[in-house]
N, C-alpha and C positions, 0 to 999 in steps of 0.2 A: 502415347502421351509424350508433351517435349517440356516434361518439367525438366529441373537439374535434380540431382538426387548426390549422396557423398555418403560414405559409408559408418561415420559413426557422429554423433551431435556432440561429444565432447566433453567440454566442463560445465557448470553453473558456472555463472561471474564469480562468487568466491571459492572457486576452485576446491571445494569440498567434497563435492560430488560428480562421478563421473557416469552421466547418463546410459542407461543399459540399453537405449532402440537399437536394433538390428543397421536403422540406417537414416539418415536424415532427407526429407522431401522438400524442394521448396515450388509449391505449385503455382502458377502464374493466371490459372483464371479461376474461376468455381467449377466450372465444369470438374479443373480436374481436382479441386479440393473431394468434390461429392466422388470421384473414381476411387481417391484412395481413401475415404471414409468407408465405401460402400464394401472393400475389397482387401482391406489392408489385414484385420485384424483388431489386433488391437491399436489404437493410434492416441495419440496427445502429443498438444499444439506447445511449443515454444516458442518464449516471446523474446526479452530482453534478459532471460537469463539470471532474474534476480532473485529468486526462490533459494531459500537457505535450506530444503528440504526438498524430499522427492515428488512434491506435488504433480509436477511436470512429467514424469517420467516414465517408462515404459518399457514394456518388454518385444512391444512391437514396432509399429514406424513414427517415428517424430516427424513433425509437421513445422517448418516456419514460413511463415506470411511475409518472410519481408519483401518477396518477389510479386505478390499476390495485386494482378490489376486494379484499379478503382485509386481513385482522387478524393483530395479535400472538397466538399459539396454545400455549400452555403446557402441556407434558405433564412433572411432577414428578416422577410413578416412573419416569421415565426420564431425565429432569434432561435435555431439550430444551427449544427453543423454535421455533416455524416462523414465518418474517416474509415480506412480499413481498419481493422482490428488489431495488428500489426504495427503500427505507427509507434511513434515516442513521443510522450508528451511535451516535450522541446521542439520537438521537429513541428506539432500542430499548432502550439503556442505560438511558435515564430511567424507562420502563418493567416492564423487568426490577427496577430496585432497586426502585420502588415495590411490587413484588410479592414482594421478598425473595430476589431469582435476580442471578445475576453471568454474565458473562462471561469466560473465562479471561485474557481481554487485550487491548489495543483501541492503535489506532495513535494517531499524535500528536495527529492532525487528529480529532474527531467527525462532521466534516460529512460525509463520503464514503458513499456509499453502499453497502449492504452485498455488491450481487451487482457494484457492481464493483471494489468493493475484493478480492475474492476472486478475481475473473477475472482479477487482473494480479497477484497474489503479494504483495498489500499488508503490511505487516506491523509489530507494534508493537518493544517490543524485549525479552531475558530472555534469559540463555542458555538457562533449562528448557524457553521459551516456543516454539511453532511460533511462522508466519503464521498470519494470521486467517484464511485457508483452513484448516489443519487444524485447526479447528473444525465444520465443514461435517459432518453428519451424512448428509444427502439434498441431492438437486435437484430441483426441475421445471422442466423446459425445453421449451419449444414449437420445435421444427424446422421448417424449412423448408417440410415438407409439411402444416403446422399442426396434426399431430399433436402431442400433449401425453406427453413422456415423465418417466418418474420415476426416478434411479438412486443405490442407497444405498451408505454404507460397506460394502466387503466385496464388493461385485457386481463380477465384470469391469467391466476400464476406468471405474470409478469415480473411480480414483487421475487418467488420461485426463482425466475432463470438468469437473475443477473450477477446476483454471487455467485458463482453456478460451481466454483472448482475446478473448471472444465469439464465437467460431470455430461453436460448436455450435449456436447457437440463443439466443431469449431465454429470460433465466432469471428464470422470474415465480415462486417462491416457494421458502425456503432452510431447510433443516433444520438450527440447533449444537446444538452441548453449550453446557451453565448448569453452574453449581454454587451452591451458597447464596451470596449477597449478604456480601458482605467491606469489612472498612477497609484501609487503606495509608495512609502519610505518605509524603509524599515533599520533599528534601531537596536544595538547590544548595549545590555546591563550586566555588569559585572557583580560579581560576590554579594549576591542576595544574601541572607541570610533564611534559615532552613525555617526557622518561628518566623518569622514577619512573611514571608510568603504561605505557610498555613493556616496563619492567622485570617487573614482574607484570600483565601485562593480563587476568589470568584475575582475581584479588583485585579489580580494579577493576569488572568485568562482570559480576562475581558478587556485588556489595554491595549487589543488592538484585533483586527482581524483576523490574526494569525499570531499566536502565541506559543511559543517553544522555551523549556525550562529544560537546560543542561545540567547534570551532575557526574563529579567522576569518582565520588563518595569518598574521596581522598578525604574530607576535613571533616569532621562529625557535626559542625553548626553553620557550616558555611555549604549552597550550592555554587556552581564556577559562574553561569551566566543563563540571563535571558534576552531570547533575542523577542523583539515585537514588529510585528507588519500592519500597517496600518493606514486606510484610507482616510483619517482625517489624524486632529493634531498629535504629535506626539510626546508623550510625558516628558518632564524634567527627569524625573526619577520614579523609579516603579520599586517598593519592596524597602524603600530604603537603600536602593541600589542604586551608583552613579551610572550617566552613561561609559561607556567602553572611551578609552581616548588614543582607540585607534583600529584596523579591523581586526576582525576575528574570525575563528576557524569555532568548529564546534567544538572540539579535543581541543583544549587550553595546549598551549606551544607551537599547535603544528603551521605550518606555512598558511596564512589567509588567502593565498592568489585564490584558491578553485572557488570561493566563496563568495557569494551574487552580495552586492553594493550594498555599505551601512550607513553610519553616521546619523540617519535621518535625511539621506540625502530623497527625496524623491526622484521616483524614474517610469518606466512599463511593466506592469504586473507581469509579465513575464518571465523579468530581470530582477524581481524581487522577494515573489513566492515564495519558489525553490530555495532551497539552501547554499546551493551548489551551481555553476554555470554549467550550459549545456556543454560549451566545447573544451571544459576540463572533467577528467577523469577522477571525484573525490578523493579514488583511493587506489590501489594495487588489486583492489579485490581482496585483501589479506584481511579478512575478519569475519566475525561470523555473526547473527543478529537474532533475536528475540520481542517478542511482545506483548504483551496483557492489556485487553482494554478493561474496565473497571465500571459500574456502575457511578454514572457522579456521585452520586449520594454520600458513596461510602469513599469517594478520593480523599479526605482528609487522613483517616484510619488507614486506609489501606499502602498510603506511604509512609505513616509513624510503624506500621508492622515492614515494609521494606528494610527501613532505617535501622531494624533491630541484627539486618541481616548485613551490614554497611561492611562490618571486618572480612565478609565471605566474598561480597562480590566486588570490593574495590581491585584486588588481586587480581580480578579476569576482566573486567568490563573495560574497553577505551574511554564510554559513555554511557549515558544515561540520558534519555531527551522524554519527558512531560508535555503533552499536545493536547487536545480537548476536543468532542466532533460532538456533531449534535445527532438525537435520537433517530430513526430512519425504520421503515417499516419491510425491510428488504429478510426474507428468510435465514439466509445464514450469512449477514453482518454481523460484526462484533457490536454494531452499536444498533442493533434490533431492539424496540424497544424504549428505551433508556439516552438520555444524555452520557457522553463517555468521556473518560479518562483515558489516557491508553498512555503505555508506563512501556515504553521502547531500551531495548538494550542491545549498545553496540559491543561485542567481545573480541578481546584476541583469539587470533586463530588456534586456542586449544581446544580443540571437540569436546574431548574425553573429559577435560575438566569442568567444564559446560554444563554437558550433557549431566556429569554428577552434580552440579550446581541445582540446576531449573529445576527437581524435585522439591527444593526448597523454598526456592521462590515460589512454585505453584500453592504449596502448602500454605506459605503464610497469606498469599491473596484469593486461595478459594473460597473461606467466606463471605467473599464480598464478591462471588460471582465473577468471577474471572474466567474472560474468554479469550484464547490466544490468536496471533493472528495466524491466517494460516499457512501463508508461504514460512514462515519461519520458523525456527526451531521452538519444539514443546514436547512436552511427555507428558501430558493431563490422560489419564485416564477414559480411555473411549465411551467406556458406559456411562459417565458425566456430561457428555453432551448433547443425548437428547432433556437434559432437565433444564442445560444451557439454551437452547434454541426450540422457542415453544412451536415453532411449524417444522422442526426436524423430520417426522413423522411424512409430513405433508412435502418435504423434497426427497425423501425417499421412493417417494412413489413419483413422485414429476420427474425424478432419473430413469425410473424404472418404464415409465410411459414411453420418454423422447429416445432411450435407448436400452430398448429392451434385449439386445444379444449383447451389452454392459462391453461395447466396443472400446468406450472410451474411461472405462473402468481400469483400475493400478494398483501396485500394491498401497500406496498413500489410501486412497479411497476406499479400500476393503479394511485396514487397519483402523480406521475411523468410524467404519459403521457403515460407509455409503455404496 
């Protein structure tokens, strides 16, 4: 074989975790991805690094795609595009515009990669908007026995294999939907008030394509800002909140440069999605992250019970960011089901004080069916989630099918249930 190979994968981007594989692989064609699935042991695929948690990880050989042959592939009369699995969704975005094709939606971050933003339910925000799984047209994925399988919309258990965890295999090449290449402006509100945006929280998550509500729970009646993305006009004021009268950073003080174009200025969906530009670094890596998605129904309630916890987590959180995704019928989505709320938290890099924190947070939003995301940090109770995801049952076994000597099985995935 003439892959490269190095002896140890390192850190996660926030430096939290230091991966236990024996050794890191980066294979260059499929043939040799199927040698060392077939041969390896145990293995799992790293992407961009951005898991706050050991999803990724392993006691056997890690795998990255960023070497892995295969091109951006454009099919127009069917308004697709097929990318390696490996890609960053910066890197495909820049592409597709250059070529006049869009994306229906893209998360904060650009840097993540595409097959594992999708394998954990990643997602940007919009009420109309899924996750950036349902996007996913096809897979290919190499199983365990280095066979190469292909499985498209509409096929059994398709809905199964695309949050998948990494659970099935590696997934070396990703079939979306495009649509023609689009502008958006996108727009910061400053000091909403906490009663006038849950008073109408649909008016607020509806003002625009993409709707993000930041809090850093410093003020007890006051959230810091909202930002809106939006292909047509833009409010004067949302919430009772002015526009920003100048740019902004999501963390109130911190420098705006890394931060993709405001004002309402119109530009490239590319340039305005994201939060963040591809060719700056948001942060140090110095932080650690968290997530709850939320049944709509119950986002009202389920942030007046956060707000009771406002004195615990102002102490540890950088932020707090409010998104919205619509319901998707994908097995182990957060937003399976259900229109979602999903209640994001950025913290400082205290673990340990964290860690003691989120028992509390899970508490106060288990009634309302609270699902975490799964790259990120969480301590919910394992035997809670098969009542959480009603085909659990049914991708335990589509694991147990695609990879029946549980090659790509971890300690994450055995802690969980799967």
């Amino acid at each position: 074989m003439t892959h490269a190979s190095s002896p140890s994968p390192g850190r996660n981007w926030a430096g939290n975790l230091v991966y236990g594989a024996s050794r890191l692989e980066r294979p260059r064609t499929i043939d040799e991805v199927a040698h060392i699935a077939r041969t390896a042991g145990r293995v799992k695929v790293l992407g961009s690094r951005h898991s706050f948690n050991d999803i990724a990880d392993t006691n056997g050989v890690a795998i990255s795609l960023d070497a892995l042959e295969g091109g951006i592939d454009i099919d127009a009369s069917e308004r697709a595009v097929e990318v390696p699995g490996g890609i960053r969704y910066g890197e495909l975005a820049s592409a597709l515009h250059e070529r006049g094709w869009a994306l229906p939606n893209l998360a904060s971050l650009p840097h993540i990669s595409v097959a594992g933003a999708i394998a954990t339910g990643t997602h940007g925000s919009g009420d109309g908007q899924g996750s950036l799984a349902t996007a996913v047209r096809s897979l290919e994925i190499v199983d365990s026995a280095g066979e190469v399988r292909r499985i498209s919309r509409g096929e059994p258990d398709f809905a199964g294999a695309v949050v998948s965890l990494g659970a099935l295999g590696v997934t070396t090449r990703i079939a979306l939907d495009i649509e023609p290449a689009y502008d958006i402006a996108q727009t910061v509100y400053d000091a909403p008030r906490w009663d006038a945006v849950l008073a109408d929280l649909d008016a607020v998550t509806g003002a625009g394509d993409s709707v993000s509500v930041f809090t850093t729970w410093q003020r007890e009646q006051t959230l810091d800002q909202i930002w809106v993305k939006t292909r047509g006009e833009v409010p004067r004021e949302l919430a009772g909140a002015r526009r920003a009268d100048g740019p902004r950073h999501p963390i109130p003080g911190v420098d705006p440069a890394p931060a993709t174009v405001q004002a309402g200025a119109r530009g490239p969906w590319h340039e305005r999605l994201p939060h963040f530009r591809l060719e700056f670094t948001p942060s140090a890596g110095d932080e650690l992250q968290s997530e709850y998605l939320i049944d709509r129904s119950h986002a009202v309630d389920a942030l007046q019970a956060l707000r009771e916890l406002r004195e615990e987590i102002a102490p540890l959180v950088l932020v707090t960011e409010l998104r919205t995704i619509a319901a998707d019928d994908l097995w182990l989505s957060g937003a399976f089901g259900r229109s979602t709320l999903c209640i994001h938290f950025t913290w400082q890099r205290r673990e340990d004080d964290v860690r003691a924190l989120l028992p509390r947070i899970e508490a106060a939003l288990a009634p309302f069916g609270s699902r975490a995301h799964w790259g990120k940090l969480f301590t919910a109770d394992p035997s809670t989630l098969p009542t959480l995801y009603p085909r659990w049952q049914e991708f335990r076994s589509l694991r147990a099918a695609w990879d029946p000597r549980g090659a790509f099985r971890n300690a994450y995935l055995e802690r969980i249930g799967l």
